[in-house]
RODO-2510 file (C-alpha; in nm, 4 decimals, decimal comma):
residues 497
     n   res          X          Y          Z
     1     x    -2,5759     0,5189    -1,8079
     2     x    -2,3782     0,8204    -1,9400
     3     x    -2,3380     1,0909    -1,6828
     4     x    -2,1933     1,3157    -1,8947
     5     x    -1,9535     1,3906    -2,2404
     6     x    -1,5675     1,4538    -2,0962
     7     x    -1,4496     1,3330    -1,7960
     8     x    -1,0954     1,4452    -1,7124
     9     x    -0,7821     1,2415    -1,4757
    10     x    -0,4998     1,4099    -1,3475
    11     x    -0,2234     1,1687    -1,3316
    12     x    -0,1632     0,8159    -1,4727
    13     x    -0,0162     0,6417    -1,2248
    14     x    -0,2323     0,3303    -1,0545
    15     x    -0,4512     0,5690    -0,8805
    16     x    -0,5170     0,7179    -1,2092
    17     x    -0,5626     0,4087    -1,4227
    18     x    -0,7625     0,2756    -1,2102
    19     x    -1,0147     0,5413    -1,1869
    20     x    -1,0285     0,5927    -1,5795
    21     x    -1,1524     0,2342    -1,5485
    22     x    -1,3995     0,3492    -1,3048
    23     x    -1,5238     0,6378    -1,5321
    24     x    -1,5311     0,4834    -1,8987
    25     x    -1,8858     0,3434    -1,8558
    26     x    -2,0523     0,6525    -1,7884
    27     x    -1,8905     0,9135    -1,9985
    28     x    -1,8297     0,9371    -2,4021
    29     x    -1,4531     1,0325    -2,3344
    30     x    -1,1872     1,0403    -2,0400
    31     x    -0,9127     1,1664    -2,0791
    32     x    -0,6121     1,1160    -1,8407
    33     x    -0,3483     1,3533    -1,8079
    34     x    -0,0034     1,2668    -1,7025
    35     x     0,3199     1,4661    -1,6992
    36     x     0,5482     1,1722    -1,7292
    37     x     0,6120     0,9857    -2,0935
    38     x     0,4679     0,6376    -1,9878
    39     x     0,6522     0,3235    -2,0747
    40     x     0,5248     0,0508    -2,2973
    41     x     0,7361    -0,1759    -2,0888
    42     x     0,7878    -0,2488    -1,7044
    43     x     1,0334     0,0410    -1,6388
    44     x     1,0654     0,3027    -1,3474
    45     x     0,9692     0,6661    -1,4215
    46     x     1,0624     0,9899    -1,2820
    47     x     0,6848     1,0293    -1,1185
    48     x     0,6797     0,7301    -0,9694
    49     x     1,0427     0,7384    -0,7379
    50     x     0,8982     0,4430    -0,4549
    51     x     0,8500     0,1971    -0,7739
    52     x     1,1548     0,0962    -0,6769
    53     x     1,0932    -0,0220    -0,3491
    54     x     0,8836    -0,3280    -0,2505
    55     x     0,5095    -0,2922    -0,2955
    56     x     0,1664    -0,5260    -0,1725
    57     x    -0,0939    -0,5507    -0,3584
    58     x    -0,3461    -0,6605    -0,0862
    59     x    -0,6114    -0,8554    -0,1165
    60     x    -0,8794    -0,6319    -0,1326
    61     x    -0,6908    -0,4437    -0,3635
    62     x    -0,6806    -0,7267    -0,5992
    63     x    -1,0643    -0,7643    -0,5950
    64     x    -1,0882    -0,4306    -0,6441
    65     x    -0,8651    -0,3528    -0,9959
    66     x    -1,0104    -0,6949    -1,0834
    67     x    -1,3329    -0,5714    -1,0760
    68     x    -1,2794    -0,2813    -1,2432
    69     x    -1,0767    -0,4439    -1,5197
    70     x    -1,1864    -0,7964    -1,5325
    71     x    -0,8928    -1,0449    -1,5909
    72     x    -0,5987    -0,8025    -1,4012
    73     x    -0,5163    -1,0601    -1,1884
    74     x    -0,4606    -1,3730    -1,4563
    75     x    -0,2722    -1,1118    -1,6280
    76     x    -0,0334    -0,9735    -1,3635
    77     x     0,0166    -1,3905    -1,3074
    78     x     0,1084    -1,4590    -1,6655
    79     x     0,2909    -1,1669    -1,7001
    80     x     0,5589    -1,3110    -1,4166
    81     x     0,3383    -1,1946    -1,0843
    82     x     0,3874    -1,4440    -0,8169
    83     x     0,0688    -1,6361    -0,6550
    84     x     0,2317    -1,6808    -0,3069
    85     x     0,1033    -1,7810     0,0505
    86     x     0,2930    -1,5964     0,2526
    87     x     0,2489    -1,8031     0,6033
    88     x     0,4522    -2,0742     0,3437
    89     x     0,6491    -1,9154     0,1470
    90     x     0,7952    -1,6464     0,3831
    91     x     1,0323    -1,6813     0,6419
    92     x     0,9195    -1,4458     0,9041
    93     x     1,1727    -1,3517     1,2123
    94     x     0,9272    -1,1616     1,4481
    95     x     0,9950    -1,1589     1,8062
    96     x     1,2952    -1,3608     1,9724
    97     x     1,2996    -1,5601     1,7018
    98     x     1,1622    -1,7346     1,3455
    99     x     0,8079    -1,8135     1,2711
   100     x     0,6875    -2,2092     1,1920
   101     x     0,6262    -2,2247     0,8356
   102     x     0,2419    -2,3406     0,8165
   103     x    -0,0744    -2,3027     0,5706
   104     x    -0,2782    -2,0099     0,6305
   105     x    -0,5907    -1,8544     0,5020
   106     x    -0,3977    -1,5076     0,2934
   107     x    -0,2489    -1,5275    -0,0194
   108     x    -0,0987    -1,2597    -0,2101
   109     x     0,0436    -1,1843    -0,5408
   110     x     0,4117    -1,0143    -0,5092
   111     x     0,5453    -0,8055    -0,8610
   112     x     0,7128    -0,4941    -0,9006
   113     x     0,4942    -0,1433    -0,8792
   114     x     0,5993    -0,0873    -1,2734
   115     x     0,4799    -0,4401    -1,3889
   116     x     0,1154    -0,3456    -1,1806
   117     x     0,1520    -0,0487    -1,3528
   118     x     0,2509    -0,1831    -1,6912
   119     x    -0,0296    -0,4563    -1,6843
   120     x    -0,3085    -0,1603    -1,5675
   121     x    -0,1580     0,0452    -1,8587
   122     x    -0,2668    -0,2413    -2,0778
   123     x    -0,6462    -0,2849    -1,9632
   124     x    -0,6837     0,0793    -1,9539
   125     x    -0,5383     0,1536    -2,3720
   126     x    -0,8122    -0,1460    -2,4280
   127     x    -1,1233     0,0662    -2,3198
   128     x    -1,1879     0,2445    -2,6594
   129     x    -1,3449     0,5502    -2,5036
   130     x    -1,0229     0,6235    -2,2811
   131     x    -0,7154     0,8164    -2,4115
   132     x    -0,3997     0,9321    -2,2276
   133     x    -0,1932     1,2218    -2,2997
   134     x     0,1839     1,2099    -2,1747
   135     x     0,4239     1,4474    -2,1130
   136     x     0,0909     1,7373    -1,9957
   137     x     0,1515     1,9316    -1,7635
   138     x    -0,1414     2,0351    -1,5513
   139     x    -0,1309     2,4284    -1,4768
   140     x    -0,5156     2,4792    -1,2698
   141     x    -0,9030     2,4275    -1,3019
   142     x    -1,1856     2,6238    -1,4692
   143     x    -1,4116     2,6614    -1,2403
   144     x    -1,7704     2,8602    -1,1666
   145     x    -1,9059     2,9936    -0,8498
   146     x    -1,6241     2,9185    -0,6496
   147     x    -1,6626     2,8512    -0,2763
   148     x    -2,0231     2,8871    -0,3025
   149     x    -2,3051     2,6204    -0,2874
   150     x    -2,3350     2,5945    -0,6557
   151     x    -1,9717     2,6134    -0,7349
   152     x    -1,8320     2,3429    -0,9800
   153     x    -1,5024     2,2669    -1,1347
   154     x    -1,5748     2,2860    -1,5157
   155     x    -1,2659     2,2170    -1,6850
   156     x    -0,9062     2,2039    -1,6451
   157     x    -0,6126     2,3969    -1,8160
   158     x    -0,2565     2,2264    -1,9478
   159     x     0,0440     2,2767    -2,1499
   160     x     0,2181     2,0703    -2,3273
   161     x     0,5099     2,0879    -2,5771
   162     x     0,3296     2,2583    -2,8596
   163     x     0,1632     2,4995    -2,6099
   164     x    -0,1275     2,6022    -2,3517
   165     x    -0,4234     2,4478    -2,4001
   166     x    -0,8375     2,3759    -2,2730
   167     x    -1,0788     2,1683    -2,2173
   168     x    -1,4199     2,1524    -2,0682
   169     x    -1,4818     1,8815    -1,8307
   170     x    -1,8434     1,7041    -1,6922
   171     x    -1,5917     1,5303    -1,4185
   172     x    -1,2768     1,5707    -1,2866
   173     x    -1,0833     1,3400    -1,0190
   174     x    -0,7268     1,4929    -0,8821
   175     x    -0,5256     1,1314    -0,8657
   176     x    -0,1568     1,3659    -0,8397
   177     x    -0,0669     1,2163    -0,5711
   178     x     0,0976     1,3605    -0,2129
   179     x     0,2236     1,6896    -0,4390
   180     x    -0,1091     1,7585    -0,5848
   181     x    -0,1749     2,1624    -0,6650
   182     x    -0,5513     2,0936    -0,6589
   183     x    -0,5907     2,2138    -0,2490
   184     x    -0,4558     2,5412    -0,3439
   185     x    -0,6320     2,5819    -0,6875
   186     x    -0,9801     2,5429    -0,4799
   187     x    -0,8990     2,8041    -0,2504
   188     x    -0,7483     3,0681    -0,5023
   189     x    -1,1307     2,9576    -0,6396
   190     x    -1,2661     3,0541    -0,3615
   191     x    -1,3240     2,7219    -0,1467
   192     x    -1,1755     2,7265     0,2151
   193     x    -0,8813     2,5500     0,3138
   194     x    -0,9643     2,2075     0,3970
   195     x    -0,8738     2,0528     0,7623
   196     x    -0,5488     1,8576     0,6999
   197     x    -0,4344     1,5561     0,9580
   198     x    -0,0788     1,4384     0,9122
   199     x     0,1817     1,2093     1,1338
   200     x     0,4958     1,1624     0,9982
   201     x     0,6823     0,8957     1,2132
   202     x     1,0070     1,0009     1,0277
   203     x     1,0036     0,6212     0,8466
   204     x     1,2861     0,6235     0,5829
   205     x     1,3549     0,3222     0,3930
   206     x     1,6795     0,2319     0,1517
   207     x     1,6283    -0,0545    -0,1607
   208     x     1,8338    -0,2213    -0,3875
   209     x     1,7432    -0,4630    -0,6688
   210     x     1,9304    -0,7857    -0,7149
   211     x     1,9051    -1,1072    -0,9739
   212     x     1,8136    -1,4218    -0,7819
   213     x     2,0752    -1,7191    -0,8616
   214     x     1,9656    -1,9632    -1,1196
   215     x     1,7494    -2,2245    -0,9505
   216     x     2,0204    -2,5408    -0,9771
   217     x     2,2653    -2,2181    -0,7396
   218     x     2,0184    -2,1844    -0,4608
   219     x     2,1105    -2,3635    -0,1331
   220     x     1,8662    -2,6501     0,0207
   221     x     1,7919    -2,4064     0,2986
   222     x     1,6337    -2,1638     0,0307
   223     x     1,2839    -2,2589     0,0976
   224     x     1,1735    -1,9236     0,1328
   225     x     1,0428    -1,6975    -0,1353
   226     x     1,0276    -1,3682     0,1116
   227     x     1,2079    -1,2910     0,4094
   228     x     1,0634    -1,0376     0,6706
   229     x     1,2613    -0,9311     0,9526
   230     x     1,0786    -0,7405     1,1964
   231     x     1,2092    -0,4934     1,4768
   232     x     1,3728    -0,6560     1,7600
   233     x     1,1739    -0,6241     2,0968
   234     x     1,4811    -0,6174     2,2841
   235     x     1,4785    -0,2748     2,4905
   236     x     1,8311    -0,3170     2,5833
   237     x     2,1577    -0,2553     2,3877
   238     x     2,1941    -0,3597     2,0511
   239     x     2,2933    -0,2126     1,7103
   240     x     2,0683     0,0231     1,5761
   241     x     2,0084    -0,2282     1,2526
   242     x     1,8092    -0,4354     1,4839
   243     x     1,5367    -0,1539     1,5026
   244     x     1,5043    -0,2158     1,0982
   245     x     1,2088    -0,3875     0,9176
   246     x     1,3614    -0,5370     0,6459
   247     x     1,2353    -0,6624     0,3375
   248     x     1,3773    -0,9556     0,0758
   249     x     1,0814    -0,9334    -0,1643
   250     x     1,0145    -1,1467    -0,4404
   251     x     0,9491    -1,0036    -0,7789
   252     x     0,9006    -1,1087    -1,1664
   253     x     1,1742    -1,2482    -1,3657
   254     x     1,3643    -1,4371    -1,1122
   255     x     1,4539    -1,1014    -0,9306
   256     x     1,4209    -0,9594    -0,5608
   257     x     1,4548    -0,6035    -0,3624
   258     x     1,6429    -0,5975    -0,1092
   259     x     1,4854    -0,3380     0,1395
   260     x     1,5409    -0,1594     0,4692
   261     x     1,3650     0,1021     0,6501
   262     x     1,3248     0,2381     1,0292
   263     x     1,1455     0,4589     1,2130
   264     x     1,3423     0,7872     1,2919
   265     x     1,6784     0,6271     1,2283
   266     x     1,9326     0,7251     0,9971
   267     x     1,9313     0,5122     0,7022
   268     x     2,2297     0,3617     0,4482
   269     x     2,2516     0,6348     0,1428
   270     x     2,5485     0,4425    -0,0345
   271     x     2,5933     0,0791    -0,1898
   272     x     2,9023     0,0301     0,0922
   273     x     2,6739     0,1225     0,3543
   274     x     2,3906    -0,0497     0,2411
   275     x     2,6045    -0,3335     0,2564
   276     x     2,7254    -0,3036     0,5904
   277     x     2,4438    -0,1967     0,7406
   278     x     2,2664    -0,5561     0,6441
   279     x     2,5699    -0,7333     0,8154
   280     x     2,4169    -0,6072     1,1176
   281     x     2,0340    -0,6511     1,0961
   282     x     1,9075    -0,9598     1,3405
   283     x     1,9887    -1,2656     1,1328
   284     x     2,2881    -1,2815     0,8774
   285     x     2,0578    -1,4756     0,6043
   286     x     1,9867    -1,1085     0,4642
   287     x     2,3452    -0,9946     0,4092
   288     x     2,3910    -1,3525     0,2629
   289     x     2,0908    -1,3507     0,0630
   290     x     2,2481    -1,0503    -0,0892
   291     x     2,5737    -1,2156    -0,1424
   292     x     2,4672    -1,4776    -0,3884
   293     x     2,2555    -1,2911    -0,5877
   294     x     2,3552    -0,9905    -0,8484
   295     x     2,2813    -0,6646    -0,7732
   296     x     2,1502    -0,4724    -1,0693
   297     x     2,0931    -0,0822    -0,9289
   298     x     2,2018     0,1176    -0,6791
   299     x     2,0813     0,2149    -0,3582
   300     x     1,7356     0,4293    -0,3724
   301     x     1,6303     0,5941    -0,0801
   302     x     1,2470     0,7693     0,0193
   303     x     1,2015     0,9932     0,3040
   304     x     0,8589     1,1045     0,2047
   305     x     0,6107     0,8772     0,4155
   306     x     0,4450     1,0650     0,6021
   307     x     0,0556     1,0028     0,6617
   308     x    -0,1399     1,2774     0,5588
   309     x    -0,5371     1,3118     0,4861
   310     x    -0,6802     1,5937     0,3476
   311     x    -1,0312     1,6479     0,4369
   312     x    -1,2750     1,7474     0,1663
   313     x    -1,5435     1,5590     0,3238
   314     x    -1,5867     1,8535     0,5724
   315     x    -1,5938     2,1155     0,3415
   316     x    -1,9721     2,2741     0,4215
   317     x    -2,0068     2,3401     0,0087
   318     x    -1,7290     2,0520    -0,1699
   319     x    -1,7049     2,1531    -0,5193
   320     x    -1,9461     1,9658    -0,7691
   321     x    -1,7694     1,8046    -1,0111
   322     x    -1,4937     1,7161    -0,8815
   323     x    -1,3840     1,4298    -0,6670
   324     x    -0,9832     1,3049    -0,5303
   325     x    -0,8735     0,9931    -0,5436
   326     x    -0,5575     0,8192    -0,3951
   327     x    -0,2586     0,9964    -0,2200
   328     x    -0,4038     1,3689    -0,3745
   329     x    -0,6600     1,2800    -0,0777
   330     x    -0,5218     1,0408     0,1530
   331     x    -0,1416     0,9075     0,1931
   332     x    -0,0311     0,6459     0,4456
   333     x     0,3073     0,5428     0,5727
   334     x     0,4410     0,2953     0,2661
   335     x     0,5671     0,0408     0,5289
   336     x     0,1601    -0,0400     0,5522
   337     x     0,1300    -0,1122     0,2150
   338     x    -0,1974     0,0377     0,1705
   339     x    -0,1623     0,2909    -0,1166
   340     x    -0,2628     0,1094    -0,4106
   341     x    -0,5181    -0,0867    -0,2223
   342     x    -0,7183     0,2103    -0,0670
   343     x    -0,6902     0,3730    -0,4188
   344     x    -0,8376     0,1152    -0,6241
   345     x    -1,1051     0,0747    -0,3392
   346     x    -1,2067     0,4244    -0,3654
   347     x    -1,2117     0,4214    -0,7801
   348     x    -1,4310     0,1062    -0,7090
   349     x    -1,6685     0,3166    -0,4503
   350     x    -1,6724     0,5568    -0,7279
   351     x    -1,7953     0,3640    -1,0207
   352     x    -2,0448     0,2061    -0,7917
   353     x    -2,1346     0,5760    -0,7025
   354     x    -2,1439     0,6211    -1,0587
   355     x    -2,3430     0,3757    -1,1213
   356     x    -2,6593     0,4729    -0,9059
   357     x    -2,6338     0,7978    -1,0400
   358     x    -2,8590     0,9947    -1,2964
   359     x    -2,7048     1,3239    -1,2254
   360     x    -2,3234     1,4918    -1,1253
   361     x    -2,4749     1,7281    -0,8431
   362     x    -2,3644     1,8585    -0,5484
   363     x    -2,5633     1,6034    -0,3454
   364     x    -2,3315     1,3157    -0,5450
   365     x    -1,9794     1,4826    -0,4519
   366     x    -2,1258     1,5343    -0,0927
   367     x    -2,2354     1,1342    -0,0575
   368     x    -1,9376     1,0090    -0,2369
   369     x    -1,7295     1,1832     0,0080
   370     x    -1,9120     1,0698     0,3104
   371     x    -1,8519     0,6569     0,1873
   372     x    -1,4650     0,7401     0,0513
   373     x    -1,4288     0,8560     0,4566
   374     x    -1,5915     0,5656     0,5721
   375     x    -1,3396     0,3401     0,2988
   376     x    -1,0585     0,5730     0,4388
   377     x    -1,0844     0,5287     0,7935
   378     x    -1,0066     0,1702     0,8073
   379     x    -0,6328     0,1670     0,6381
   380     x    -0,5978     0,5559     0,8576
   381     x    -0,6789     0,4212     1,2825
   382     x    -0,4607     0,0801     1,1107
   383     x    -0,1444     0,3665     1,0289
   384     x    -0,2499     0,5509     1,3540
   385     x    -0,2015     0,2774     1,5909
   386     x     0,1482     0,2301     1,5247
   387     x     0,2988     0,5526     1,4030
   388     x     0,1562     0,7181     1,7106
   389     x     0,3653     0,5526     1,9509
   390     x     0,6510     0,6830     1,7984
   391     x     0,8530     0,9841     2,0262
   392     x     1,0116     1,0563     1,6912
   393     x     0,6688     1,1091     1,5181
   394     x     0,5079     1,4930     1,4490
   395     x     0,2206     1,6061     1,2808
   396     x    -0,1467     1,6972     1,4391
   397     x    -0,2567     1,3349     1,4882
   398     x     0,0430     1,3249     1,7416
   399     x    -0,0779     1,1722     2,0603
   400     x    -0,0383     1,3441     2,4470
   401     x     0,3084     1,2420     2,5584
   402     x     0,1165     0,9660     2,8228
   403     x    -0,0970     0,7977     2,5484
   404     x     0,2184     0,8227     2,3247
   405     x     0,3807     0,6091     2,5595
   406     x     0,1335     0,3573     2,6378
   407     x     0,0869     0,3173     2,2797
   408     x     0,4511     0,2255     2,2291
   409     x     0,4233     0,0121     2,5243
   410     x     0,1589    -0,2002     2,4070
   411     x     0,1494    -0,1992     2,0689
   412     x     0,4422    -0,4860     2,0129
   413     x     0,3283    -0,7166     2,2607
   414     x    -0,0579    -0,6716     2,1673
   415     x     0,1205    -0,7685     1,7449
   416     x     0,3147    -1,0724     1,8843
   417     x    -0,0300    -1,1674     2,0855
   418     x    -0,2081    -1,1435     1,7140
   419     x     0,0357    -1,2911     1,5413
   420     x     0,1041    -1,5514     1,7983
   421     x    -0,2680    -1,6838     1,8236
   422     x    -0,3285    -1,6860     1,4117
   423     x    -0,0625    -1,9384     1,4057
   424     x    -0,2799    -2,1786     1,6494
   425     x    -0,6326    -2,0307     1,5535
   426     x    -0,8111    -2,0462     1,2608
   427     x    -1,0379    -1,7954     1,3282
   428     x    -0,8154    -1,5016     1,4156
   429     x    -0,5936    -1,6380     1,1759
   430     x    -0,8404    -1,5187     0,9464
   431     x    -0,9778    -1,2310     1,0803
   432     x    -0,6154    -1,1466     1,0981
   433     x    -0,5593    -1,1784     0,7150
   434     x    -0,8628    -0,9343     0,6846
   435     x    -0,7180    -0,6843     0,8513
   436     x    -0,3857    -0,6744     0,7007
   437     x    -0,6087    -0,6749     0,3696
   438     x    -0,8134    -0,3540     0,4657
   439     x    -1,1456    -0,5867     0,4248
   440     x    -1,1722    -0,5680     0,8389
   441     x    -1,1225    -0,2764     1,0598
   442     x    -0,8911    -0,3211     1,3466
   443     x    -1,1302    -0,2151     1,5931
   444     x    -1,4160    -0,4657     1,4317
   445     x    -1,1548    -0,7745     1,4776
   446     x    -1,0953    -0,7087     1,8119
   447     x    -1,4772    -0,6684     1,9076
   448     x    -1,5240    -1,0022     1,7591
   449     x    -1,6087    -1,2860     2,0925
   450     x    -1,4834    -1,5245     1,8779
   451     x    -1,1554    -1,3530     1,8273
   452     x    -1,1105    -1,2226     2,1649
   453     x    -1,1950    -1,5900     2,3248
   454     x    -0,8830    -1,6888     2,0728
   455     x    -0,6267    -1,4419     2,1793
   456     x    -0,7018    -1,5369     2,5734
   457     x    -0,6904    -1,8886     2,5279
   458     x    -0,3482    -1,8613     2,3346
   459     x    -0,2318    -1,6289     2,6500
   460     x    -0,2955    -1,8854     2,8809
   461     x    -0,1741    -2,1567     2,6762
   462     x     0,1722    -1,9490     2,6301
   463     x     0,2021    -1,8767     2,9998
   464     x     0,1259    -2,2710     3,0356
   465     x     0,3875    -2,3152     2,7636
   466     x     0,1220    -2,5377     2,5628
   467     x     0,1622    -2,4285     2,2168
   468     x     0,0438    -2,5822     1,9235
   469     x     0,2920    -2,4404     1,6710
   470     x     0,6494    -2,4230     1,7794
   471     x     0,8279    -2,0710     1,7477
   472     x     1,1100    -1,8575     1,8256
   473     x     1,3150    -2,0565     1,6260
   474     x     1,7798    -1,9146     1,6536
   475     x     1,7606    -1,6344     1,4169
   476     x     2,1043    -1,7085     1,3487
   477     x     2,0481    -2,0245     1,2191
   478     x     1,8262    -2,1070     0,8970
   479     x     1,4105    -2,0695     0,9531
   480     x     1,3150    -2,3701     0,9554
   481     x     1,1619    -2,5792     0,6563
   482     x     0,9079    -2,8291     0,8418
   483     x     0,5778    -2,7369     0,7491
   484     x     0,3721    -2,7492     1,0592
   485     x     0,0138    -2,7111     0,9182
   486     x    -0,2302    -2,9033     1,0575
   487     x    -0,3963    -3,1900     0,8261
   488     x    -0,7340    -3,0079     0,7905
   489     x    -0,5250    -2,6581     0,7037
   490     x    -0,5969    -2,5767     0,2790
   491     x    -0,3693    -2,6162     0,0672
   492     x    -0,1214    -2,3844    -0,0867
   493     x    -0,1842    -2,2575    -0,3930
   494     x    -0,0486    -2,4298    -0,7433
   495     x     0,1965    -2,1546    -0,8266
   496     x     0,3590    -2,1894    -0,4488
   497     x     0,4157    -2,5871    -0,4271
***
């Protein structure tokens, strides 16, 4: 059903993309506005600085851009995406020592941000009603009524190179990101300030891209696809490299990023420190990793990461017409990989919105709002949990100093219990993979009987020193290759044999 004639998008970046896809069934035109001159090709831009870091596209992110744009997926494969099972094809160093390398129920596709980009950029200049306009720079909103219970944004002003320029909008969705100007436009309108909750746990992280070795070059011990190193749980002394999480991250065209990042540490800025600093991280199969591949840029380094949620859904009178979507509404801490997930998610929630709709009133901006919390809440207590036991972390979601500490206290151990029963347990196994995904909340997992019957009978079996799955393997030495699945585990998929 069309809703209306012109629906505008600030930004074209995957938030925006994906919610043009959202939009093109119900208007005659959308038009998506972006500042940056968009590649035709798989290349970083100036808008998009943490493309060149590691990225997830989780699971129920997947489903989501797939159904918006049917066939994403098959094309992100084909165009050199990798189909991997991570519980196979990673080797994971979490605790005292390396994971067993079994079949699991989560499987993931690992790529660059610019080819998810490139590939959405694709789908969305094949919808015929769509059109972007690069190099616009968005300069504030028309709007009517402002602040009041009939106030609606009704179009949006820009400039480009040949000038200032108009145009009148049924819709428009801010998808600008952390820096959006929308929040202040509003209240120069007339709207109140909305509530803002932020913790910023001080995470900085540090990448560099490198050129795998030809096949025929890689060692026997290469295995492995991805290599996570997590934080040591050693509280005593040790260097400060052993508080990283570090990344070696598959992605297309026989490449990898090398990536390391820390809460409220002081991270490498230069290619010799980057270097060094990965000498010292918990096993040396990073730093040599590193050594017998290419490296092909130089260091690039994010501080911004702060989580940060701005909340128009308590705005008494939100303005009609007018809806956010992405980091211009909610931003998480990148080491949770939820961005792109929780932003195609909430252009899905709005074209389902859409779709139930026979009018753009304040009653639809008001009930969209109310389910995009709902959507939001799961990926925000999943940030919360962790970056709230950080003594390093500020912002107004920062815990009393006594909860702060129990929170740092059992955070680790309650991970390694998780983490420790899925690789025995099916069923929190799975439940397990949900959450990571965003398709489970953390609180619903761990209300499950089933679940929490799993996680004690793995306790007692550790204390008993019964385990199924072997563990803690020297993280000096190479992570093991034997897989350990069980016979009636499924089977990897095609692409990772």
């Amino acid at each position: 059903m069309r809703l209306g004639t012109t629906a505008v998008v600030l930004g074209g970046s995957a938030a925006g993309l994906c919610t043009a896809g959202a939009l093109a069934p119900h208007f005659d035109q959308v038009l998506v506005l972006e500042r940056d001159e968009l590649p035709a090709e798989a290349e970083h831009r100036r808008g998009v600085p943490q493309s060149k870091h590691p990225h997830f596209l989780l699971n129920s992110g997947r489903r989501a851009i797939g159904a918006l744009f049917p066939g994403f997926e098959d094309d992100l494969i084909a165009a050199g995406g990798l189909h991997l099972m991570p519980s196979m094809d990673a080797a994971y160093l979490d605790g005292e020592g390396w994971s067993a390398r079994k079949r699991g129920t989560m499987t993931m596709i690992y790529s660059s941000r610019i080819l998810i980009e490139r590939v959405l950029r694709d789908k969305v200049r094949g919808l015929a009603n769509v059109v972007i306009r690069e190099g616009v720079a968005v300069n504030g909103l028309t709007v009517r009524g402002g602040g009041t219970p009939g106030g609606e944004v009704t179009g949006v002003d820009f400039s480009t190179s040949d000038g200032d320029e108009h145009i009148d909008a049924d819709f428009v969705v801010d998808t600008m990101g952390r820096g959006s100007s929308v929040g202040g436009w509003l209240v120069a309108a007339g709207w109140p300030e909305p509530e803002v909750q932020t913790l910023d746990a001080k995470v900085t992280y540090t990448s560099r891209w490198y050129d795998l070795p030809s096949p025929a070059e890689r060692p026997p011990s290469w295995w492995w696809r991805h290599l996570v190193i997590m934080p040591t749980p050693d509280k005593g002394e040790h260097p400060a490299e052993h508080e990283f999480l570090v990344n070696f991250f598959p992605i297309e065209g026989d490449r990898a990023i090398a990536c390391m990042g820390s809460w409220g540490i002081e991270m490498p800025r230069t290619t010799d420190a980057f270097l060094e600093s990965a000498r010292r991280v918990r096993t040396p199969l990073f730093a040599g990793a590193m050594d017998r591949c290419a490296p092909t840029s130089e260091v690039h380094l994010t501080r911004s990461t702060g989580n940060k949620w701005r909340r128009y859904d308590k705005l008494r009178t939100p303005p009609k017409g007018l809806v956010f979507v992405g980091d211009s509404i909610c931003a998480f801490n990148p080491f949770y990989a939820q961005g792109i997930s929780s932003a195609a998610g909430s252009a899905l929630l709005l074209r389902e919105h859409l779709d139930r709709a026979d009018r753009l009133d304040a009653r639809f901006s008001a009930r969209f709002l109310v389910a995009q919390r709902r959507l939001l809440s799961v990926p925000w207590r999943l940030a919360m949990a962790r970056d709230q036991g950080y003594e390093c972390a500020v912002g107004t979601e920062k815990p009393p100093e006594w909860r702060r500490r129990v929170l740092a206290a059992v955070s680790g151990p309650a991970f390694s219990l998780i983490v420790g029963a899925a690789r025995e347990d099916a069923v929190v196994d799975e439940h397990f993979a949900k959450v990571f995904n965003l398709d489970e909340s953390l609180g619903d997992m761990l209300r499950n009987p089933r679940v929490l019957w799993g996680l004690a009978r793995y306790r007692v079996r550790a204390a008993l020193g019964r385990h199924r799955v072997p563990f803690g393997f020297d993280p000096r030495a190479d992570p093991p290759a034997t897989d350990y699945s069980p016979e009636s585990a499924a089977p990897a998929p095609a692409a990772a044999r």
